[in-house]
TORPA-4810 file (N, C-alpha, C, O; in nm, 3 decimals):
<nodes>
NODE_1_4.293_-5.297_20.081_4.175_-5.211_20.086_4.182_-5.116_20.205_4.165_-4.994_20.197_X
NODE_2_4.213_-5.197_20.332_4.269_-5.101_20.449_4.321_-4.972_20.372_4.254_-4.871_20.352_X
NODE_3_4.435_-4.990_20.338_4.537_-4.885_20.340_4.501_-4.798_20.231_4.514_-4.676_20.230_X
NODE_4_4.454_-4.868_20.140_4.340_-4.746_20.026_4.235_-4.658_20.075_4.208_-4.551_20.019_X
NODE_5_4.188_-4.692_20.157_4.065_-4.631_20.249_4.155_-4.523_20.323_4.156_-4.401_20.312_X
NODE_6_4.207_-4.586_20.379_4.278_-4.521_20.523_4.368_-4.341_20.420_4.360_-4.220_20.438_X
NODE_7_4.425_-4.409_20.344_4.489_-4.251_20.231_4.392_-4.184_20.172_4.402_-4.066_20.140_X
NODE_8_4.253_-4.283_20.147_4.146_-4.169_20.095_4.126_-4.082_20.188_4.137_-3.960_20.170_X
NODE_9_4.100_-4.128_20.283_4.064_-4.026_20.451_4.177_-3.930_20.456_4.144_-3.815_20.486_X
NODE_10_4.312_-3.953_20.431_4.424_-3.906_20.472_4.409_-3.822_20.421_4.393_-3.725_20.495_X
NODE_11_4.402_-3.787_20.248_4.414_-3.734_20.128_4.299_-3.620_20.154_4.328_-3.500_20.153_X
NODE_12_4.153_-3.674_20.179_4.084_-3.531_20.158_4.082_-3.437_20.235_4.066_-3.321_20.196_X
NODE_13_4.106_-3.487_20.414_4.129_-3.438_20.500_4.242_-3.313_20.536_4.254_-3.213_20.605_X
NODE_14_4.313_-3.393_20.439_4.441_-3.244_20.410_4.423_-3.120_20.309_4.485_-3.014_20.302_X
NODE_15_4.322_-3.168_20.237_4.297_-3.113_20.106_4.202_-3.014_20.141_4.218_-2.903_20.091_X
NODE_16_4.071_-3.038_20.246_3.991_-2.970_20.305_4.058_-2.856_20.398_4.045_-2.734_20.390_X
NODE_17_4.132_-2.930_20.482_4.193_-2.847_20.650_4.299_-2.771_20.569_4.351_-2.668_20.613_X
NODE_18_4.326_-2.819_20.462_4.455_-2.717_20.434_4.602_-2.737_20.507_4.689_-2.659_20.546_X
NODE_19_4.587_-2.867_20.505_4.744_-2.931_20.607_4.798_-3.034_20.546_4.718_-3.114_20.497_X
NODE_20_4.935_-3.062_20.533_5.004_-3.138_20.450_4.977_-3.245_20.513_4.927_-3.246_20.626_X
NODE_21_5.014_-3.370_20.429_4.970_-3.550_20.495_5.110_-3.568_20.588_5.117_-3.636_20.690_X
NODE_22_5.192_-3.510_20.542_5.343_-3.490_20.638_5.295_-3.441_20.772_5.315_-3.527_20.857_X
NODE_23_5.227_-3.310_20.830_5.181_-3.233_20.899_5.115_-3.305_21.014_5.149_-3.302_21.133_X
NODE_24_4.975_-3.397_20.934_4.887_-3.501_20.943_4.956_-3.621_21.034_4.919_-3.645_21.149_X
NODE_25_5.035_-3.673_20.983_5.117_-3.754_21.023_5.195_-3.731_21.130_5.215_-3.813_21.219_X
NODE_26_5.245_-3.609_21.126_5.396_-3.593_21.225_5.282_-3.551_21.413_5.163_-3.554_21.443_X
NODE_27_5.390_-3.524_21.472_5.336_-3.477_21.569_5.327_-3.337_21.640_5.347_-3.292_21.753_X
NODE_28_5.283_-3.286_21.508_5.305_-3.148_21.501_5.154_-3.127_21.650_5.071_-3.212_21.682_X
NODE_29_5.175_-2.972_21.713_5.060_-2.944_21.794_5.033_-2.790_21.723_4.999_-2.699_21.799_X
NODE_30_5.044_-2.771_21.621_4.929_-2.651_21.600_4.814_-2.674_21.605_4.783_-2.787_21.568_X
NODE_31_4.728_-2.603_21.640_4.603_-2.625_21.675_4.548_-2.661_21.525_4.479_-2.763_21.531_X
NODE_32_4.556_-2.614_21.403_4.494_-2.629_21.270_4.532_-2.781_21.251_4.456_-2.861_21.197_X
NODE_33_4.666_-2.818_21.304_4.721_-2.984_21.250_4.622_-3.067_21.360_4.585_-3.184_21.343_X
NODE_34_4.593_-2.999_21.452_4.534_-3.098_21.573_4.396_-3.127_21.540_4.360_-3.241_21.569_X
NODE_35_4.287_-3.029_21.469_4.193_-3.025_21.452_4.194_-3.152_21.319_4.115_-3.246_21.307_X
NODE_36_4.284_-3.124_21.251_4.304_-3.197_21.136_4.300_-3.355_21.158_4.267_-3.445_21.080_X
NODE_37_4.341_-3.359_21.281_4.376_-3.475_21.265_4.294_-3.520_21.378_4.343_-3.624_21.420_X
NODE_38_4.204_-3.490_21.435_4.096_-3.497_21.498_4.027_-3.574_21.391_4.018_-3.697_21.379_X
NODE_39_3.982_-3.481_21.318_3.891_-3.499_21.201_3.906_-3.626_21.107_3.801_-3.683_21.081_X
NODE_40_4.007_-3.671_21.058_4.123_-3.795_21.052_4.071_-3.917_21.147_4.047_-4.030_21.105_X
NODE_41_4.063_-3.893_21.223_4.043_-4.002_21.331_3.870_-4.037_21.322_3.799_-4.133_21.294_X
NODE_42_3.855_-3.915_21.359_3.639_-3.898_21.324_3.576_-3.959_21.233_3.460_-4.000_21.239_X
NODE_43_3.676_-3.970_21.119_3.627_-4.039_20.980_3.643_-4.176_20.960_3.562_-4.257_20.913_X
NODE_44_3.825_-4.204_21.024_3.858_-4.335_21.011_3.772_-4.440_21.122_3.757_-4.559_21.095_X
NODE_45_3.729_-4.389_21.230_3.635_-4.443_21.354_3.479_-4.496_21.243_3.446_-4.615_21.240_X
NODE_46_3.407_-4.398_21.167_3.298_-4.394_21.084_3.280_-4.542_21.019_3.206_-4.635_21.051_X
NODE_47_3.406_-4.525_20.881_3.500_-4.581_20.829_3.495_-4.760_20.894_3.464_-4.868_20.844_X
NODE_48_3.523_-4.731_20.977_3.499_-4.908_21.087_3.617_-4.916_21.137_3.627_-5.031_21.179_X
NODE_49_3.730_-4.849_21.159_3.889_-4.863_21.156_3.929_-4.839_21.323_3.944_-4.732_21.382_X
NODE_50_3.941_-4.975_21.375_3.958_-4.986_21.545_4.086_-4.880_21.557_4.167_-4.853_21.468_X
NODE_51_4.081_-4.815_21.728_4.153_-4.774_21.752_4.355_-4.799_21.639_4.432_-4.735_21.568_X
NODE_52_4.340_-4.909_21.690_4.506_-4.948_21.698_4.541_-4.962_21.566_4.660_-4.964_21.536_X
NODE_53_4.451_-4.971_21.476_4.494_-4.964_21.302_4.496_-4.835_21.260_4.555_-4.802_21.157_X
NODE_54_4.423_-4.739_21.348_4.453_-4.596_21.332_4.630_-4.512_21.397_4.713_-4.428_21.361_X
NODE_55_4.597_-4.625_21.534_4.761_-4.562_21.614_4.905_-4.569_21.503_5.005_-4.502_21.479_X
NODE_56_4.824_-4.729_21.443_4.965_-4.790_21.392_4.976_-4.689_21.216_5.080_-4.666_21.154_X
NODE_57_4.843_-4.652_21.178_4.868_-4.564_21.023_4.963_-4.462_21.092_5.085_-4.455_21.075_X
NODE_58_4.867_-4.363_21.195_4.960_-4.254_21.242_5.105_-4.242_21.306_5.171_-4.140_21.323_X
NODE_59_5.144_-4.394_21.343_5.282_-4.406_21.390_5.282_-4.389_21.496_5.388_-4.340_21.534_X
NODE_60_5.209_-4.406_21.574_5.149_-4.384_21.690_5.205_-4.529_21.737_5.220_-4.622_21.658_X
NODE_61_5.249_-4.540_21.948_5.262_-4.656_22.008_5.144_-4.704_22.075_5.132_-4.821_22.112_X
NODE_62_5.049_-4.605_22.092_4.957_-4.645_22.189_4.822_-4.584_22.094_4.827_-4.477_22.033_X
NODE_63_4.700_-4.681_22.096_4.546_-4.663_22.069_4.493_-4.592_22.147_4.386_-4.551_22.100_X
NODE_64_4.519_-4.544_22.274_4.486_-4.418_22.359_4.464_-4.313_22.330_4.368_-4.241_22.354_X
NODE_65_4.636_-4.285_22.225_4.670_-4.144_22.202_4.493_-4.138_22.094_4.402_-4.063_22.128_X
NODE_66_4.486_-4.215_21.996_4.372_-4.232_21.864_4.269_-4.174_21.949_4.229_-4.061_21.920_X
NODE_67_4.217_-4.237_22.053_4.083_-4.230_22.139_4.089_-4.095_22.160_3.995_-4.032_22.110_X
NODE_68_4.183_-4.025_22.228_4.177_-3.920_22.266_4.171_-3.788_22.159_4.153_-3.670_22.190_X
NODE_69_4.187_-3.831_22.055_4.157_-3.757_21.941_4.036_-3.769_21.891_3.957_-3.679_21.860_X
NODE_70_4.019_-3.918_21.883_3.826_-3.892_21.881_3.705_-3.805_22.019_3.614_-3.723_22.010_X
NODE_71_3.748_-3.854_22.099_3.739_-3.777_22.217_3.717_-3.642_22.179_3.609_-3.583_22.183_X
NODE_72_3.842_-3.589_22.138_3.851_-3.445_22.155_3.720_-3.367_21.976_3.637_-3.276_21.974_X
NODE_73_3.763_-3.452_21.876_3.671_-3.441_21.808_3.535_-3.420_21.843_3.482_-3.329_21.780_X
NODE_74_3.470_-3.474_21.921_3.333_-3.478_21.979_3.289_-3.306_22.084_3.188_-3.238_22.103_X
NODE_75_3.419_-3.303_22.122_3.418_-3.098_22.189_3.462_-3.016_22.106_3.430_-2.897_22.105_X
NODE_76_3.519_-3.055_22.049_3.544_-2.929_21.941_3.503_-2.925_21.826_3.549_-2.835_21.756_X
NODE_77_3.411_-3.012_21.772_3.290_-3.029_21.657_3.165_-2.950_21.789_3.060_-2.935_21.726_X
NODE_78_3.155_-2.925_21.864_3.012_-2.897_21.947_3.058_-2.719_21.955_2.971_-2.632_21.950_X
NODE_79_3.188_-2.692_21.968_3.211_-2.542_21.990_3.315_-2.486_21.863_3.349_-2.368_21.875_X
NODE_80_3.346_-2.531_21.791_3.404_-2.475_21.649_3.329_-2.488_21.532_3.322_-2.604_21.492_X
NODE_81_3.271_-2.404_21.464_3.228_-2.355_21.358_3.287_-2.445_21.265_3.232_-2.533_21.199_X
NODE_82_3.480_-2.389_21.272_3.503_-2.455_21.138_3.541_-2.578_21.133_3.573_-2.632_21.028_X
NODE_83_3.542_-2.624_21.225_3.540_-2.772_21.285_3.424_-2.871_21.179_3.435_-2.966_21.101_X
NODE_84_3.310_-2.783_21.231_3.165_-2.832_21.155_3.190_-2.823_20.998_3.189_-2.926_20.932_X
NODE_85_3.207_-2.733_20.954_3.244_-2.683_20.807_3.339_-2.777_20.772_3.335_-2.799_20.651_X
NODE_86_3.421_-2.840_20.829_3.532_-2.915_20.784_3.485_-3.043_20.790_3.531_-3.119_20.704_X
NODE_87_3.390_-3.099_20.883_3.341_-3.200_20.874_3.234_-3.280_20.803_3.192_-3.396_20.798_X
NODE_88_3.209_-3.161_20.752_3.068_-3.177_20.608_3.141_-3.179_20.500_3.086_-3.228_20.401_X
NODE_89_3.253_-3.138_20.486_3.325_-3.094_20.350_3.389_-3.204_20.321_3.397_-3.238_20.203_X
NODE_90_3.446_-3.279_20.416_3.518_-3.447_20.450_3.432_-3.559_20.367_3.461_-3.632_20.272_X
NODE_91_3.273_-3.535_20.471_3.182_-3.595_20.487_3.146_-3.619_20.309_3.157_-3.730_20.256_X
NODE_92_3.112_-3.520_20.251_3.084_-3.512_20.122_3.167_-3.562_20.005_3.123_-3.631_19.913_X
NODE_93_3.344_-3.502_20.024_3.384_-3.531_19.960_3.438_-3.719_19.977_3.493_-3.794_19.896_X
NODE_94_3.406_-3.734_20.077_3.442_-3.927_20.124_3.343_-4.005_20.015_3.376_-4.092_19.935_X
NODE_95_3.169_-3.929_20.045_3.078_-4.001_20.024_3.107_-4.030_19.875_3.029_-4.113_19.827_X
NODE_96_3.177_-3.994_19.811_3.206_-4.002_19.649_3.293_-4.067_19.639_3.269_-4.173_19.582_X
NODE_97_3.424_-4.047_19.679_3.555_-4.138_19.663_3.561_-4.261_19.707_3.631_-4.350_19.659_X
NODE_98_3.445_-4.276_19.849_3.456_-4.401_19.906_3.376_-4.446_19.955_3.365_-4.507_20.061_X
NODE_99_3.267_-4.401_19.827_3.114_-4.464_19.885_3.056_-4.614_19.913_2.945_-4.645_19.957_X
NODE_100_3.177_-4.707_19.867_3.068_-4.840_19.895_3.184_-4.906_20.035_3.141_-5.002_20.100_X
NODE_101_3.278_-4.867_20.059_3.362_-4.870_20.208_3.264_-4.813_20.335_3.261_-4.880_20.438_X
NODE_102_3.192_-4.702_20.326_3.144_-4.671_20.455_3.072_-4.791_20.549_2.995_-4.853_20.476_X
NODE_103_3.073_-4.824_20.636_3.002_-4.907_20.721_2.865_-4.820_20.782_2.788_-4.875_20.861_X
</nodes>
């Protein structure tokens, strides 16, 4: 169920931001992949999904790096527009695919 949840998040999030799950995944720093995966993290945190089950989806060694993406989610949802737009569009399309998972 984890890992079904965790690709629903993966899946719309790319589908919305317009960024491949490859993109998502890798450790790319364009700012569009960063936001992306901000947003990724924002959802899977919602979601109930501790740091380190997020480090370990993303391939990540450390639950830090995760934090700091939620972190950064929280300033750049307050000063990006499409940040916001992307996060309602998530928000909406989750509430359907994975409506009885939300915590």
């Amino acid at each position: 169920m984890k890992t079904k949840t965790l690709n629903g998040i993966l899946d719309t999030v790319s589908e919305v931001c317009e960024v491949s799950r490859e993109e998502l995944l890798s450790r790319c720093k364009r700012q569009e992949v960063v936001d992306a995966r901000c947003i990724f993290v924002h959802f899977c945190k919602q979601y109930g999904f501790p740091s380190k089950v997020i480090a370990d989806f993303l391939g990540r060694q450390r639950a830090c790096v995760v934090d700091n993406y939620a972190h950064n989610y929280h300033y750049f949802s307050r000063v990006s527009y499409i940040m916001r737009v992307y996060s309602q569009q998530v928000s909406d399309k989750l509430s359907v695919i994975l409506p009885d998972t939300h915590s």
